[in-house]
PyMOL Python script that loads the backbone (N, CA, C, O; Angstrom):
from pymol import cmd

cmd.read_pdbstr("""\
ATOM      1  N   UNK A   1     106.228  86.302  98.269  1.00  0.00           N
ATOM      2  CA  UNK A   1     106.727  87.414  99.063  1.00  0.00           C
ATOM      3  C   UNK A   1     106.032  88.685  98.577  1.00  0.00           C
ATOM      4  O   UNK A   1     105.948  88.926  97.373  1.00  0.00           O
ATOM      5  N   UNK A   2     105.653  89.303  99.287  1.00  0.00           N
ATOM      6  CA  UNK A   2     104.924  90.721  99.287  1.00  0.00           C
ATOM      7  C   UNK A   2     106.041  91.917  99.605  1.00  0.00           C
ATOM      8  O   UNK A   2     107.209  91.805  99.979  1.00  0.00           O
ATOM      9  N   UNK A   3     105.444  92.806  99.388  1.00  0.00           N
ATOM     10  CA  UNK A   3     106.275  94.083  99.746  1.00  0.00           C
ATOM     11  C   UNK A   3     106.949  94.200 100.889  1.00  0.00           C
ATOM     12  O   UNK A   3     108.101  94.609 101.036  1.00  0.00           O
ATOM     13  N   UNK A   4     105.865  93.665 102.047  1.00  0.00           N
ATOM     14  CA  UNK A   4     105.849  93.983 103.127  1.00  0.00           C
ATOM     15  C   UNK A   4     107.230  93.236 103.676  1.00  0.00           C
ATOM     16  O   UNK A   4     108.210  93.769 104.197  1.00  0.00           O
ATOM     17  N   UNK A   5     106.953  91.604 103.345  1.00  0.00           N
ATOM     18  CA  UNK A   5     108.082  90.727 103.631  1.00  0.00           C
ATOM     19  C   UNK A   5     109.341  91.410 103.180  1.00  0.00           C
ATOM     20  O   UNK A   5     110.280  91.523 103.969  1.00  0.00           O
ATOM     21  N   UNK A   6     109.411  91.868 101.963  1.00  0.00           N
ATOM     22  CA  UNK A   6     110.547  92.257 101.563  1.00  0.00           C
ATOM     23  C   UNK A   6     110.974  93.308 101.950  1.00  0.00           C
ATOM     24  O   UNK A   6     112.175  93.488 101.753  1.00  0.00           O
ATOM     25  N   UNK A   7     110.112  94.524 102.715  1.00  0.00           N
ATOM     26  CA  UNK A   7     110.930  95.413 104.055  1.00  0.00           C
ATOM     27  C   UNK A   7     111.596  95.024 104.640  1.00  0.00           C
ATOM     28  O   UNK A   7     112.691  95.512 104.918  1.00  0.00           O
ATOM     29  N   UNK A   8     110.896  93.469 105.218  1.00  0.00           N
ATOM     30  CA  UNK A   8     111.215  92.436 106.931  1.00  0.00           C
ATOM     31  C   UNK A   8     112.838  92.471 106.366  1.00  0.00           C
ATOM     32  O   UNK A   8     113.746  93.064 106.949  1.00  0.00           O
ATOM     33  N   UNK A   9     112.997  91.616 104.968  1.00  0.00           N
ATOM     34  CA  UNK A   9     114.327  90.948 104.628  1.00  0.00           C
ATOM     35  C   UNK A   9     115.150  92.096 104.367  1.00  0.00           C
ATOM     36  O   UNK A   9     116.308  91.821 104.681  1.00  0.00           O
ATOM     37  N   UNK A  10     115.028  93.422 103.866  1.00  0.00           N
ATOM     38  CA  UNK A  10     115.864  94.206 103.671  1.00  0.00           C
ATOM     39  C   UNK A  10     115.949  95.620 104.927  1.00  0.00           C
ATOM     40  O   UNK A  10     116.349  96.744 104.623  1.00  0.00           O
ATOM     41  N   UNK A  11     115.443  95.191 106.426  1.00  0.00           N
ATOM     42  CA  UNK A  11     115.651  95.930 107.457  1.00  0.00           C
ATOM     43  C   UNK A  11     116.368  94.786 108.175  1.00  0.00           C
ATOM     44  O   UNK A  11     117.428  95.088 108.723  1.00  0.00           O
ATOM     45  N   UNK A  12     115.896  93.342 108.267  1.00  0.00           N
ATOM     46  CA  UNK A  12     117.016  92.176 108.903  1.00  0.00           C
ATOM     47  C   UNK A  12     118.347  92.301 108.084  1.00  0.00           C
ATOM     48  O   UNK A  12     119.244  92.697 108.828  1.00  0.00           O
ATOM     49  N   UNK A  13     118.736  92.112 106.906  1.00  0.00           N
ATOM     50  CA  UNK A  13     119.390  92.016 106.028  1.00  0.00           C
ATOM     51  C   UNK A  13     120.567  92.867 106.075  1.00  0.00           C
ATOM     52  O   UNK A  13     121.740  92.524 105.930  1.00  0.00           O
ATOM     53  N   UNK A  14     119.946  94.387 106.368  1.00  0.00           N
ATOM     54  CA  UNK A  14     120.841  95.888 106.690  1.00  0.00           C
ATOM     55  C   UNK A  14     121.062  96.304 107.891  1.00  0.00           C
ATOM     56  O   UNK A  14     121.763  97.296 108.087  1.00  0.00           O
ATOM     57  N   UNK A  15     120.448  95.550 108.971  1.00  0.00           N
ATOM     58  CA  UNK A  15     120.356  95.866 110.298  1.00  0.00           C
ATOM     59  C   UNK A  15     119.796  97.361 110.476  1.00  0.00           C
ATOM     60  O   UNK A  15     120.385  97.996 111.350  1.00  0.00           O
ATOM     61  N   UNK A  16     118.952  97.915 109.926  1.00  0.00           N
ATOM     62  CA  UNK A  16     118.091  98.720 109.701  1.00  0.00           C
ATOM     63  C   UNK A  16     116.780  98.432 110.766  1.00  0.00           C
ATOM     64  O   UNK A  16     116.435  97.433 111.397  1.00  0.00           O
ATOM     65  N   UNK A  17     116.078 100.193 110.611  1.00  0.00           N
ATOM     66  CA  UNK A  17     114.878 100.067 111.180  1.00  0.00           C
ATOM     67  C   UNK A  17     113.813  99.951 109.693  1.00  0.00           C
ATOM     68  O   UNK A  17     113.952 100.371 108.544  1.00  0.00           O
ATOM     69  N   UNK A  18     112.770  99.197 110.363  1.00  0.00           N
ATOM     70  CA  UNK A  18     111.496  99.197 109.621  1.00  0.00           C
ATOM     71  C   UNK A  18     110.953 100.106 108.205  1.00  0.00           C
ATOM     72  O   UNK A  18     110.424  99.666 107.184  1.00  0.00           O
ATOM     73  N   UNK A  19     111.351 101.724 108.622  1.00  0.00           N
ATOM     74  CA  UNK A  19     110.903 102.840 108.476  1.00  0.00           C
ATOM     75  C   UNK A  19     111.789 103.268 107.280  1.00  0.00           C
ATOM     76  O   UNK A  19     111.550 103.983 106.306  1.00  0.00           O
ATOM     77  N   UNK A  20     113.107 102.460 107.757  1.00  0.00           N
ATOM     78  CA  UNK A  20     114.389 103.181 107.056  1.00  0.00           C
ATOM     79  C   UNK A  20     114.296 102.312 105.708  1.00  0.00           C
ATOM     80  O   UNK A  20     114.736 102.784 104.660  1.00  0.00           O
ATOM     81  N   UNK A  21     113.615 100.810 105.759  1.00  0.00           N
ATOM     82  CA  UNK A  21     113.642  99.722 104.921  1.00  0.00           C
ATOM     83  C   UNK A  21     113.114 100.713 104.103  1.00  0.00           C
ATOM     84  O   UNK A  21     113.712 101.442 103.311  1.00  0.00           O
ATOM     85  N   UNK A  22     111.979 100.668 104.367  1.00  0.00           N
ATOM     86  CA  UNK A  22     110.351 101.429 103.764  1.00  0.00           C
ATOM     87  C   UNK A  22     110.638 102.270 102.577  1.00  0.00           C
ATOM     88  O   UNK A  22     110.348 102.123 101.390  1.00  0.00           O
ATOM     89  N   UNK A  23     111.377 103.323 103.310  1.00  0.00           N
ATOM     90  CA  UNK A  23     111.676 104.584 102.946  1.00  0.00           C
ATOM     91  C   UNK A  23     113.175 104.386 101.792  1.00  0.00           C
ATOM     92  O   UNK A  23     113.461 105.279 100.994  1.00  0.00           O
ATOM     93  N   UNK A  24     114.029 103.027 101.910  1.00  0.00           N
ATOM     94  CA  UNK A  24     115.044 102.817 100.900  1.00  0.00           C
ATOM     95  C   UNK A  24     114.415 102.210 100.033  1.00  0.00           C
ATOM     96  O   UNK A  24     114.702 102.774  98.977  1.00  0.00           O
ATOM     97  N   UNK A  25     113.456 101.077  99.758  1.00  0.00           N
ATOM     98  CA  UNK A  25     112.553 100.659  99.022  1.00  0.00           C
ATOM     99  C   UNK A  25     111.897 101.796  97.977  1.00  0.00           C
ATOM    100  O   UNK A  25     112.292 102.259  96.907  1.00  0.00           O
ATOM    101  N   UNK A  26     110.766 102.011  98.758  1.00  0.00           N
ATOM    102  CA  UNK A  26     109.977 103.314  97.591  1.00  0.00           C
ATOM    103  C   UNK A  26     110.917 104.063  97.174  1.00  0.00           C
ATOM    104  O   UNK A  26     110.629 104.342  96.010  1.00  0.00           O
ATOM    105  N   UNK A  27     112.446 104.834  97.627  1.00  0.00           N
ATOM    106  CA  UNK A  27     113.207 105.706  96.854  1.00  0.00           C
ATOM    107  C   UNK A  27     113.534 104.952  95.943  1.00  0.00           C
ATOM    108  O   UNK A  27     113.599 105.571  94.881  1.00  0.00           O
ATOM    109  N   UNK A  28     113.921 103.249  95.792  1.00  0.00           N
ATOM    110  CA  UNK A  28     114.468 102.670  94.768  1.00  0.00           C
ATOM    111  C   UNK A  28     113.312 102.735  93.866  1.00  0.00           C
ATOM    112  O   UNK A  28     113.345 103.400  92.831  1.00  0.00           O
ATOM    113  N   UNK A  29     112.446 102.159  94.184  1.00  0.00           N
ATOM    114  CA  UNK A  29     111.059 101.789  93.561  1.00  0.00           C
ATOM    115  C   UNK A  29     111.046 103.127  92.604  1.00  0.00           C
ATOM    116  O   UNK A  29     111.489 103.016  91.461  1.00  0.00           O
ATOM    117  N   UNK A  30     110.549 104.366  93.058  1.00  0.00           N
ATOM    118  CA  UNK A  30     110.100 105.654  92.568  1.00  0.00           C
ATOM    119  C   UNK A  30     111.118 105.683  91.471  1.00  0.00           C
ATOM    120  O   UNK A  30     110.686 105.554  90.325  1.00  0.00           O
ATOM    121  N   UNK A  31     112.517 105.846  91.668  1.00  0.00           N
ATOM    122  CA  UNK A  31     113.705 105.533  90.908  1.00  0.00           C
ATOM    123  C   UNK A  31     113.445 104.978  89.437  1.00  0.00           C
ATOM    124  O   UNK A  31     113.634 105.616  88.401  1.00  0.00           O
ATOM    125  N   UNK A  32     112.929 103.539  89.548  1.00  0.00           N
ATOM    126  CA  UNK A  32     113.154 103.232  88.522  1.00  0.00           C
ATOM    127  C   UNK A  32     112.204 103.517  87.836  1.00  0.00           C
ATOM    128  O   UNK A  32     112.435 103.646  86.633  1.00  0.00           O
ATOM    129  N   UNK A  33     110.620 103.747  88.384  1.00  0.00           N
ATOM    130  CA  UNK A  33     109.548 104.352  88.040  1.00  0.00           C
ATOM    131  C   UNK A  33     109.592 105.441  87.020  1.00  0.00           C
ATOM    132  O   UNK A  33     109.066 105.570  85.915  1.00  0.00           O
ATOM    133  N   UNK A  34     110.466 106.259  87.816  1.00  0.00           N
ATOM    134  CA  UNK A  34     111.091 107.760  87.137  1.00  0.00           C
ATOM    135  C   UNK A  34     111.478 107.820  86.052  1.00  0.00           C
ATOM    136  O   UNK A  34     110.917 108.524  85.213  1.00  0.00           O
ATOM    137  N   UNK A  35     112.642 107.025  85.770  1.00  0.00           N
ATOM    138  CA  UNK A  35     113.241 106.230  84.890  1.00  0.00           C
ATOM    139  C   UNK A  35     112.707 105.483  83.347  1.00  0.00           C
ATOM    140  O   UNK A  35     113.055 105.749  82.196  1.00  0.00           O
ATOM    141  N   UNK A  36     111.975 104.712  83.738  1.00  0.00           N
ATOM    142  CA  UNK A  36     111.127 104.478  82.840  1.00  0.00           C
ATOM    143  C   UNK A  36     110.201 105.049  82.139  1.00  0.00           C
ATOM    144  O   UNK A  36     109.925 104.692  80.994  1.00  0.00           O
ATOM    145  N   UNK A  37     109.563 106.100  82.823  1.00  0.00           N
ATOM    146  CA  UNK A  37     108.671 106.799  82.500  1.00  0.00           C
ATOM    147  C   UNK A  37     109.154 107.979  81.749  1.00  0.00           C
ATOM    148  O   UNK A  37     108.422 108.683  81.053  1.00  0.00           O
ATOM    149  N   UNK A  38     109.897 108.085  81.851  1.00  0.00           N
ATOM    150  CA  UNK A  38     110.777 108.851  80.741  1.00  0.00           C
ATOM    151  C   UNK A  38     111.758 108.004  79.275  1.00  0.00           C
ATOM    152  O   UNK A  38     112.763 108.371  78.667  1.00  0.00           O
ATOM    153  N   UNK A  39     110.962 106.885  79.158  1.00  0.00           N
ATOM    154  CA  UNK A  39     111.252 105.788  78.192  1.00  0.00           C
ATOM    155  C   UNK A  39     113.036 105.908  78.414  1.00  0.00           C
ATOM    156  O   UNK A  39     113.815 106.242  77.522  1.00  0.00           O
ATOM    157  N   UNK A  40     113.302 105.654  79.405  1.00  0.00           N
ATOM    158  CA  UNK A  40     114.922 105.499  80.204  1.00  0.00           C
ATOM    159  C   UNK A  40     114.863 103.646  80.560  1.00  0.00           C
ATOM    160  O   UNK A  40     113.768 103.093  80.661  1.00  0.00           O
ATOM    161  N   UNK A  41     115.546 103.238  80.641  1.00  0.00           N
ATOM    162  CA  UNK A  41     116.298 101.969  80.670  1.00  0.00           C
ATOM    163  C   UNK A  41     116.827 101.898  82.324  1.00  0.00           C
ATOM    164  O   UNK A  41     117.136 102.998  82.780  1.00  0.00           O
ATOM    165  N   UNK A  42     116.941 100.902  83.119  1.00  0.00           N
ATOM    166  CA  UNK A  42     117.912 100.514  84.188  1.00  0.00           C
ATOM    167  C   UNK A  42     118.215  99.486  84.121  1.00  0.00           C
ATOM    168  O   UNK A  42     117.387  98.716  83.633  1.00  0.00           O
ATOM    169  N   UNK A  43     119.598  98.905  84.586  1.00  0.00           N
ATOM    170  CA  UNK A  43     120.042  97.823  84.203  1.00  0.00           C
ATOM    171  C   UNK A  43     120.918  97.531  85.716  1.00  0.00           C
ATOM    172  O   UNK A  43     122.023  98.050  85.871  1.00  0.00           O
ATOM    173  N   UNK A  44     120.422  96.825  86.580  1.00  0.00           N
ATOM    174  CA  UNK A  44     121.061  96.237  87.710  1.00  0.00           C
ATOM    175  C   UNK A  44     122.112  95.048  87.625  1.00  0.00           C
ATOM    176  O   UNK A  44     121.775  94.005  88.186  1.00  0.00           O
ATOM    177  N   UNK A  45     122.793  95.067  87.273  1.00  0.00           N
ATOM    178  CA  UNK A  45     124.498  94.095  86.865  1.00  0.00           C
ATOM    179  C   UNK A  45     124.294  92.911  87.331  1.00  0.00           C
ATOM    180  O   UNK A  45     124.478  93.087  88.535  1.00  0.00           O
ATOM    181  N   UNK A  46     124.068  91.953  87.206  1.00  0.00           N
ATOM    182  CA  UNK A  46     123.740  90.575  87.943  1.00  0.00           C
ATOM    183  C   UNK A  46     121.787  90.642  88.303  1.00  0.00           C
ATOM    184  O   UNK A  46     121.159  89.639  88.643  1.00  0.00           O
ATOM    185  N   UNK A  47     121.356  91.578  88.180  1.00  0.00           N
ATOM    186  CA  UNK A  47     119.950  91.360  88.658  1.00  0.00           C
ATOM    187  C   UNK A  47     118.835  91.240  87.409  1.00  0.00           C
ATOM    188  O   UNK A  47     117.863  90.516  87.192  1.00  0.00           O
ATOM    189  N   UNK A  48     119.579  92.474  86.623  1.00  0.00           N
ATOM    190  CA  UNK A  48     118.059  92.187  85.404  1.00  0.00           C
ATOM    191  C   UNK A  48     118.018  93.833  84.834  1.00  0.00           C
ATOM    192  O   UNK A  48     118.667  94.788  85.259  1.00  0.00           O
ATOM    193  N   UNK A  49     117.239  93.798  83.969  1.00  0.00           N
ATOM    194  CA  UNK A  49     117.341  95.154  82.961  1.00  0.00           C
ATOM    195  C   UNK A  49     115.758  95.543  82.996  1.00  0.00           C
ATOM    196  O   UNK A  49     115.060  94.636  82.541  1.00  0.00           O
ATOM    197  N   UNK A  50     114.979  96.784  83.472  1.00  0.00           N
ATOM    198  CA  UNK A  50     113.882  97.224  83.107  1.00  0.00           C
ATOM    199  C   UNK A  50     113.946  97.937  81.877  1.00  0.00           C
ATOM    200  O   UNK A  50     114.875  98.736  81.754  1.00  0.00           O
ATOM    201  N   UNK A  51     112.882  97.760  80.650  1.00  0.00           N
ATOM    202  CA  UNK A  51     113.244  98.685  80.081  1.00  0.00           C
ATOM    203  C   UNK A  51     111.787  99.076  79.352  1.00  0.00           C
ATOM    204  O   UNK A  51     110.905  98.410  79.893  1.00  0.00           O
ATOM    205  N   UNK A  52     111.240  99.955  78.282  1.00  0.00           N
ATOM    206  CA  UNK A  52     110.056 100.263  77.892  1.00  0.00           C
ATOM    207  C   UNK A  52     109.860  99.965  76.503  1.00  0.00           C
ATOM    208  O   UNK A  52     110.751 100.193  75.685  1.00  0.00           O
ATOM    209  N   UNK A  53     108.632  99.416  76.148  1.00  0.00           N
ATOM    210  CA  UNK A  53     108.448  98.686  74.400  1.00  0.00           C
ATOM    211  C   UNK A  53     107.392  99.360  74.541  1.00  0.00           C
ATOM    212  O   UNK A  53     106.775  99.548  75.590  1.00  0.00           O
ATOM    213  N   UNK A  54     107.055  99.891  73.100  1.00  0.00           N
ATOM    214  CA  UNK A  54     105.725 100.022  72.453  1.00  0.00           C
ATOM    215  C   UNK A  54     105.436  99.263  72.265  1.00  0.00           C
ATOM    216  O   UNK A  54     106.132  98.340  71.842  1.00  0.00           O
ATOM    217  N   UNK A  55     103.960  99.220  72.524  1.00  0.00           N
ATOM    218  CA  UNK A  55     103.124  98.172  71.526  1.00  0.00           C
ATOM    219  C   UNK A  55     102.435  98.161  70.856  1.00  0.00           C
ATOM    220  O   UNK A  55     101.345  97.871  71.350  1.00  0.00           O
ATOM    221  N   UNK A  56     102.399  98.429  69.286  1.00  0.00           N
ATOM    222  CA  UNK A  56     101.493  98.625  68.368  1.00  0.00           C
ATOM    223  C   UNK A  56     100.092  98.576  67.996  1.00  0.00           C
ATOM    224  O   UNK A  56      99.660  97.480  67.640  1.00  0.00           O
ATOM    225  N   UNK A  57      99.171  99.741  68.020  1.00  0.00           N
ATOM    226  CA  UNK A  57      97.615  99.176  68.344  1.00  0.00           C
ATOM    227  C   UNK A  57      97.511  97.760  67.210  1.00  0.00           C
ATOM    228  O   UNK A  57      98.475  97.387  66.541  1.00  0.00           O
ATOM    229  N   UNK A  58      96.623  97.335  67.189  1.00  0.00           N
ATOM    230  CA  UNK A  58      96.600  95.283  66.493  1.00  0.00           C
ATOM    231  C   UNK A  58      95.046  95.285  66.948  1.00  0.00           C
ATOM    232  O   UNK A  58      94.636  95.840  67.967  1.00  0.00           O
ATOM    233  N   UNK A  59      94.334  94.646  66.117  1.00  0.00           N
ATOM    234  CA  UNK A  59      92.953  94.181  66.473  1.00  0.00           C
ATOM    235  C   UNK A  59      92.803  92.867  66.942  1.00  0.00           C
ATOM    236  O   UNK A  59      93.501  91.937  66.536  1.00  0.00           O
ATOM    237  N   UNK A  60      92.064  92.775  67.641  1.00  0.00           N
ATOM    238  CA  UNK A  60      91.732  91.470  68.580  1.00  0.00           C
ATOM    239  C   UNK A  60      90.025  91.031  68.727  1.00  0.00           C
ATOM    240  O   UNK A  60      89.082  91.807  68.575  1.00  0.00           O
ATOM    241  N   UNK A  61      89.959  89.842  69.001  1.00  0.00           N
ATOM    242  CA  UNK A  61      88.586  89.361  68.866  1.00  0.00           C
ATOM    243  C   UNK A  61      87.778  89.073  70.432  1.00  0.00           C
ATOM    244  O   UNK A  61      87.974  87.977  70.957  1.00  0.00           O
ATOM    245  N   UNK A  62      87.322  89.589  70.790  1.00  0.00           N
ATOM    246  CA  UNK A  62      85.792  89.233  71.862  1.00  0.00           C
ATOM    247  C   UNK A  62      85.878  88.000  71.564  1.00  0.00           C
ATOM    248  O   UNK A  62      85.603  87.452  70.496  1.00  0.00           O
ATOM    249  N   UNK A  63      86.466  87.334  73.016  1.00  0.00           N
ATOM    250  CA  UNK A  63      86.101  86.024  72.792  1.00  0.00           C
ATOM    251  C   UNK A  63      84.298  85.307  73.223  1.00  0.00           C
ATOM    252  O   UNK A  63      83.837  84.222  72.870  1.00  0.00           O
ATOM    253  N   UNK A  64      83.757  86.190  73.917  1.00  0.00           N
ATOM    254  CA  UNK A  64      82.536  86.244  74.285  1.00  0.00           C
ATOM    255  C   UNK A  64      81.543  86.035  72.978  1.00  0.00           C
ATOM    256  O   UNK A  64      80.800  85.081  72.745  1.00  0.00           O
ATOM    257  N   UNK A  65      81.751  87.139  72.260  1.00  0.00           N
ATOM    258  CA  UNK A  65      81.160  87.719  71.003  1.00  0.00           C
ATOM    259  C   UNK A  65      81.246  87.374  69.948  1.00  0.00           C
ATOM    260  O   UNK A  65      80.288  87.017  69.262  1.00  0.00           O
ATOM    261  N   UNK A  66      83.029  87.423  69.400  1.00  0.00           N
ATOM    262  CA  UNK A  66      83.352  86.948  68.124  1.00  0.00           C
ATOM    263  C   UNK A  66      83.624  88.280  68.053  1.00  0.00           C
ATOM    264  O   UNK A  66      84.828  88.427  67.845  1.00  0.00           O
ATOM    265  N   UNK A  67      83.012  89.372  68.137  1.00  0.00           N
ATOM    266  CA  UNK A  67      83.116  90.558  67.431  1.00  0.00           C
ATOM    267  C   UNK A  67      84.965  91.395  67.569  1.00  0.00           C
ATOM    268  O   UNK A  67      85.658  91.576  68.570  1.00  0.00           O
ATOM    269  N   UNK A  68      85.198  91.679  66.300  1.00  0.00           N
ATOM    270  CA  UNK A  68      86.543  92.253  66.042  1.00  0.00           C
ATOM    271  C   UNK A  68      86.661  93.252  67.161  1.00  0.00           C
ATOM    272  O   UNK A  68      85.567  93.474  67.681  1.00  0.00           O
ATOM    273  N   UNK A  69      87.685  93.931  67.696  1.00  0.00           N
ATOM    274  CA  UNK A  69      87.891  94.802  68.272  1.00  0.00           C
ATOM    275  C   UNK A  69      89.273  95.038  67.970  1.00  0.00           C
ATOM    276  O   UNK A  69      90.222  94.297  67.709  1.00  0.00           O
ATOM    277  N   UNK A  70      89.002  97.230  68.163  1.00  0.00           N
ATOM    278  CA  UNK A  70      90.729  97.268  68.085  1.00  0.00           C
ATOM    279  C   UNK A  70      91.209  97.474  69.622  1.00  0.00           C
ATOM    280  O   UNK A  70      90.552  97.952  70.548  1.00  0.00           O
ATOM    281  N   UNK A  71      92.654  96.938  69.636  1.00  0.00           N
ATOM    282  CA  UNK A  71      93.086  96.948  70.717  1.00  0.00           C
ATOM    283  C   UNK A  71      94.416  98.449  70.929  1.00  0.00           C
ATOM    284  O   UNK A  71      95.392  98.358  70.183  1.00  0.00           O
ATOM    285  N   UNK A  72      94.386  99.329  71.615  1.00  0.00           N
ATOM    286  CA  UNK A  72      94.987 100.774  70.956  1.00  0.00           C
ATOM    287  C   UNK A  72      96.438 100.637  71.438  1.00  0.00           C
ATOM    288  O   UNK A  72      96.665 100.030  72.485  1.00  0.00           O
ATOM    289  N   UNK A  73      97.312 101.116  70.796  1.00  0.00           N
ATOM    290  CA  UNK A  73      98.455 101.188  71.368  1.00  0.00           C
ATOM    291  C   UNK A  73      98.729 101.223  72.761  1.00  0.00           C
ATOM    292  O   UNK A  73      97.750 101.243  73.508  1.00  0.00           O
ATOM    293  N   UNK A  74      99.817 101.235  73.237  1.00  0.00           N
ATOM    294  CA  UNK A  74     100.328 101.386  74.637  1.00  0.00           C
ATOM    295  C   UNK A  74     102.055 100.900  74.583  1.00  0.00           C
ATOM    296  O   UNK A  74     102.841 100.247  73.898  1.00  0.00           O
ATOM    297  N   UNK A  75     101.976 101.799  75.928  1.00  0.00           N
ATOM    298  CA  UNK A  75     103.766 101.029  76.261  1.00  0.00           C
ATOM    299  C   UNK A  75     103.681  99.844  77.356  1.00  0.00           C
ATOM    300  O   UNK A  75     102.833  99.668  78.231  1.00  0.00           O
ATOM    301  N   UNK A  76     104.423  99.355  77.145  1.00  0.00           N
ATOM    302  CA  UNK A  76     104.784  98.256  78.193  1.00  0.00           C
ATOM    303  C   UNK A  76     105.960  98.055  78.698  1.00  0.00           C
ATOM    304  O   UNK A  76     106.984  98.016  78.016  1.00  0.00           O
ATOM    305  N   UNK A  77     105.895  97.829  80.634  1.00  0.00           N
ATOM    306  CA  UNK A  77     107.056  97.657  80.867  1.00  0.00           C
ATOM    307  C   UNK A  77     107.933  96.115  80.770  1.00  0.00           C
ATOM    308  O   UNK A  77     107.312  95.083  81.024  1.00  0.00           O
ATOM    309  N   UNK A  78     109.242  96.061  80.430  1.00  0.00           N
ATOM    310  CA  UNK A  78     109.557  95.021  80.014  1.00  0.00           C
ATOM    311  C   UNK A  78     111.067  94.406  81.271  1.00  0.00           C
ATOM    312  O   UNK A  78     111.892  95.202  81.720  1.00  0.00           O
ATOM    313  N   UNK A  79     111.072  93.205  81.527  1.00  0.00           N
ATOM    314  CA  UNK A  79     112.121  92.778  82.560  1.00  0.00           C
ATOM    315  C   UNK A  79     112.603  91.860  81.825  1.00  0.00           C
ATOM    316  O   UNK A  79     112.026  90.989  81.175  1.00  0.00           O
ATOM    317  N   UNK A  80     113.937  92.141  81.982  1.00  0.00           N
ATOM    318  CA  UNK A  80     114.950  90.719  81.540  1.00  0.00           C
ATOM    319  C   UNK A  80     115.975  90.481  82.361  1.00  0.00           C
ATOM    320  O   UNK A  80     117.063  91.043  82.485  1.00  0.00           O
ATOM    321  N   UNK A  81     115.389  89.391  83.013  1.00  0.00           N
ATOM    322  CA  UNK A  81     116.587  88.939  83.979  1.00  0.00           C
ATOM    323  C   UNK A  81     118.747  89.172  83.371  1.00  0.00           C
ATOM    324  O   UNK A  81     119.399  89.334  82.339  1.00  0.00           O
ATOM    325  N   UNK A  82     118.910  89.065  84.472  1.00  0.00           N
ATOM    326  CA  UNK A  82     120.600  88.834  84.142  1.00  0.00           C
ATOM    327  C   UNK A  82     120.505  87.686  84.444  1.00  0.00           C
ATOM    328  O   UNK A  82     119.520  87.130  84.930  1.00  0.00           O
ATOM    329  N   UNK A  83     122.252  86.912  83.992  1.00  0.00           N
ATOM    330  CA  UNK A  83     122.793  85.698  83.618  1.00  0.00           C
ATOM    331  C   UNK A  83     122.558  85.253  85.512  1.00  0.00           C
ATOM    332  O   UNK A  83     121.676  84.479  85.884  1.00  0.00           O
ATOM    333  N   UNK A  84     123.500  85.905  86.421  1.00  0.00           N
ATOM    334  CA  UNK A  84     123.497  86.007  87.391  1.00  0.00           C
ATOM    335  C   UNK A  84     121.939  85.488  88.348  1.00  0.00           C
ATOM    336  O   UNK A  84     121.930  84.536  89.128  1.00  0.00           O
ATOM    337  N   UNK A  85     120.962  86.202  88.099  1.00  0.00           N
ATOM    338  CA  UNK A  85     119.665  86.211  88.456  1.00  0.00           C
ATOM    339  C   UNK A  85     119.278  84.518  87.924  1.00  0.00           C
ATOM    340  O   UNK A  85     118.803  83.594  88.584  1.00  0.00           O
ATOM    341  N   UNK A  86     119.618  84.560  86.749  1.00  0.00           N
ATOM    342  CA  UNK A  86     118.759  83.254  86.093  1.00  0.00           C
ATOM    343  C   UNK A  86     119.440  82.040  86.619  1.00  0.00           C
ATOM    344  O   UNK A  86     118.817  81.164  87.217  1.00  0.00           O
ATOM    345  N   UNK A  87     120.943  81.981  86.356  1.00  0.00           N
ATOM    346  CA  UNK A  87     121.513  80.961  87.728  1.00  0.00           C
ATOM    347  C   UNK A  87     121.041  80.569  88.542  1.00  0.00           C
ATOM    348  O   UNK A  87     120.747  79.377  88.622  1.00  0.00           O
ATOM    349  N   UNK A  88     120.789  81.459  89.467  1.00  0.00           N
ATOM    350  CA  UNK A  88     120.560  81.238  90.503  1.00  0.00           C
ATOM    351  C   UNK A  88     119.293  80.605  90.736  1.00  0.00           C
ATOM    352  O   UNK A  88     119.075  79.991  91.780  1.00  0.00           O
ATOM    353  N   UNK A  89     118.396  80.728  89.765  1.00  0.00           N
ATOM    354  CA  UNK A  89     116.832  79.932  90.089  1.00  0.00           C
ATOM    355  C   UNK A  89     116.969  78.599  89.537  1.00  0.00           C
ATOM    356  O   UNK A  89     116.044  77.793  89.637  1.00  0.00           O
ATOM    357  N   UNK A  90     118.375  78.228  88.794  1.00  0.00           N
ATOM    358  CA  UNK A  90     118.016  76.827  88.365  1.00  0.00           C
ATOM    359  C   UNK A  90     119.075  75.805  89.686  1.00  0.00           C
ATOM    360  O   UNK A  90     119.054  74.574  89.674  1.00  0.00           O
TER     361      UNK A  90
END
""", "prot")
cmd.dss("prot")
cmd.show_as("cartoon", "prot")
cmd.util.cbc("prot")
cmd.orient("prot")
């Protein structure tokens, strides 16, 4: 499923127009974007928790090469399903 599909299911879903999907989507989307990017946490109750980890620069090897390389810090975004969510896929 693509973005797009997931307008289709959440304008069928709401009995919504197209536009209105669109436009509730990216506000959620931007949302949690926002959120995070301000090393902020969201946690959807049955759906799953976004949240933000550092990751410590660590050196790594060229597998091409052999040659060492450092690899530099960064954040990463992190998802952990809920109990609810994970149910449901088994």
């Amino acid at each position: 499923m693509n973005k797009g599909d997931l307008i289709n299911k959440i304008a069928e879903g709401a009995k919504i127009t197209k536009a209105q999907a669109t436009d509730a989507l990216n506000a959620v989307l931007d949302s949690i974007a926002a959120e995070l990017k301000g090393d902020g946490k969201v946690t959807l109750i049955g759906f799953g928790t976004f949240s933000v980890s550092k990751r410590d620069a660590r050196s790594g090897r060229n597998p091409q090469t052999g040659q060492t390389i450092t690899i530099d810090a960064k954040k990463v975004v992190k998802f952990k399903p809920g109990k609810e969510l994970s149910d449901s896929v088994n």
